[in-house]
C-alpha positions in Angstrom: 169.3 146.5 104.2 170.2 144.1 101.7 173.7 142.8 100.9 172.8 144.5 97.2 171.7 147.8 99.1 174.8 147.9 101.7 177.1 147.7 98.9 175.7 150.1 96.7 175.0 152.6 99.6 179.0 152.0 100.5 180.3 152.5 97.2 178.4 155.9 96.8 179.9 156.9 100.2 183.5 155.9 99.4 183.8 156.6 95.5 186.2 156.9 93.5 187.6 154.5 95.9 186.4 150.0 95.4 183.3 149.6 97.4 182.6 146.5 99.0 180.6 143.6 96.9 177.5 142.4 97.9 179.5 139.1 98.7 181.3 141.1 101.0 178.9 142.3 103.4 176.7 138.9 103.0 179.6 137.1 104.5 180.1 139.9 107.1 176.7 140.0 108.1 176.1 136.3 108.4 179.6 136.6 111.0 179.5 136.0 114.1 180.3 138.9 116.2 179.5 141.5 113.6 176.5 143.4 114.1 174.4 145.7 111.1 173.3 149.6 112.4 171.0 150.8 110.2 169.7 154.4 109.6 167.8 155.9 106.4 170.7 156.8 104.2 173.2 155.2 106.3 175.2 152.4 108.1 177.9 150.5 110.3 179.2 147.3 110.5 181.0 146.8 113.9 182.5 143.2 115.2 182.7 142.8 118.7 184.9 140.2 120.6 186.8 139.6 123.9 186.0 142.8 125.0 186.6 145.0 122.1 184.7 146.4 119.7 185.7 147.3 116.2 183.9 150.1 113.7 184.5 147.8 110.6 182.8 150.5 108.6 181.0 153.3 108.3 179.1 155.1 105.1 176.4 157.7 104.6 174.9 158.5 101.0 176.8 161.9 100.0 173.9 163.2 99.4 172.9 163.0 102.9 175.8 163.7 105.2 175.8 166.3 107.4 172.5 165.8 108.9 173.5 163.3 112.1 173.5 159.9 110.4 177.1 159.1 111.4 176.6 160.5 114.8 173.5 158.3 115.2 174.6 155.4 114.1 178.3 155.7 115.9 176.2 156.6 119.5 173.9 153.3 118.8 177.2 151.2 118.0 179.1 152.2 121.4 175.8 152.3 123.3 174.8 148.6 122.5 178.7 147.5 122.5 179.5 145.1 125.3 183.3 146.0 125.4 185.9 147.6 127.3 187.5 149.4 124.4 186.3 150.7 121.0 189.0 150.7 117.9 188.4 152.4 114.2 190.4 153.5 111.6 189.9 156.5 109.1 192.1 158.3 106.6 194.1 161.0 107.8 192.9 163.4 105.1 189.1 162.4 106.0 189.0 165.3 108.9 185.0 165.8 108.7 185.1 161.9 110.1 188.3 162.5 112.5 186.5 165.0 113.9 183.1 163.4 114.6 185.2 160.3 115.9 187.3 162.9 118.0 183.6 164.2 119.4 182.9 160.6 120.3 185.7 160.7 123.0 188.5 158.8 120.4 192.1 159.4 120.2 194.5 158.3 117.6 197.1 155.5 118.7 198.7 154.8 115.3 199.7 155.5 112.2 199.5 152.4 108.6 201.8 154.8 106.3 200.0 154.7 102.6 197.5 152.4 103.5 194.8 154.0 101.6 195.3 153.9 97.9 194.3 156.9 95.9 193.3 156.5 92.4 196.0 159.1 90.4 197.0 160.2 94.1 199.5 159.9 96.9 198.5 157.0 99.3 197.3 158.5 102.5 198.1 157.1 105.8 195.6 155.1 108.0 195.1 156.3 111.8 194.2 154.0 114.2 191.8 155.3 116.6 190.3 154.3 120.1 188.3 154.9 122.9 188.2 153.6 126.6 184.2 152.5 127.0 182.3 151.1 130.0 179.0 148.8 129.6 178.8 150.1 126.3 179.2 153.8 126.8 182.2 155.9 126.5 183.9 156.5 129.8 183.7 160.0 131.0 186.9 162.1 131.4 187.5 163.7 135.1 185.8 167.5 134.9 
């Protein structure tokens, strides 16, 4: 995808909220570090360093969520991380995303109070979120 294409596809998926520019994601792509997953109607932009890796983003088209894009592209992020731990951070009102995170084997660590600004809303609070990996896969919990 194209910076153009990433933004537009991010500011569909986060609207009425500010998407990111096309400036944005050209810079971020061009990081070291960060790495692009692509799906049809979707992507993510993780960065990982020293061990951890970090979901800098996530966005499927409205049009098509629902339909495994996010769980795709969040198993092909933590499968091809090379990290010991995973972080992300989603709104707290956002519980379709809390809850696909939750199925991923994440657990939330912290709290940013009002961190997400709501156009003619209350700020909503940020949860930090992680996960314990090993060689890039989520480390299973004792049965």
């Amino acid at each position: 995808m194209t910076p153009v294409t990433l933004a537009q596809l991010h500011q569909a998926a986060f609207a009425p909220e500010r998407g990111w520019a096309p400036d944005e994601f050209k810079t971020l792509c061009g990081s070291p570090h960060v790495s692009l997953f692509e799906r049809q109607n979707g992507f993510a932009l993780a960065r990982t360093l020293a061990g951890e890796t970090e979901l800098l983003t996530l966005a499927v088209d409205p049009r098509y969520r629902r339909r495994g894009i996010a769980d795709a592209l969040l198993k092909t992020w933590l499968q091809s991380a090379q990290a010991e731990m995973a972080f992300l951070e989603v709104a707290a009102d956002n519980e379709g995303a809390r809850a696909l995170y939750a199925k991923h084997g994440f657990v939330i660590s912290g709290r940013r109070k009002g961190y997400y600004k709501r156009p003619g809303a209350t700020n909503v609070d940020a949860l930090l979120m992680q996960s314990e990996l090993t060689h890039g896969q989520r480390v299973e919990s004792p049965a």
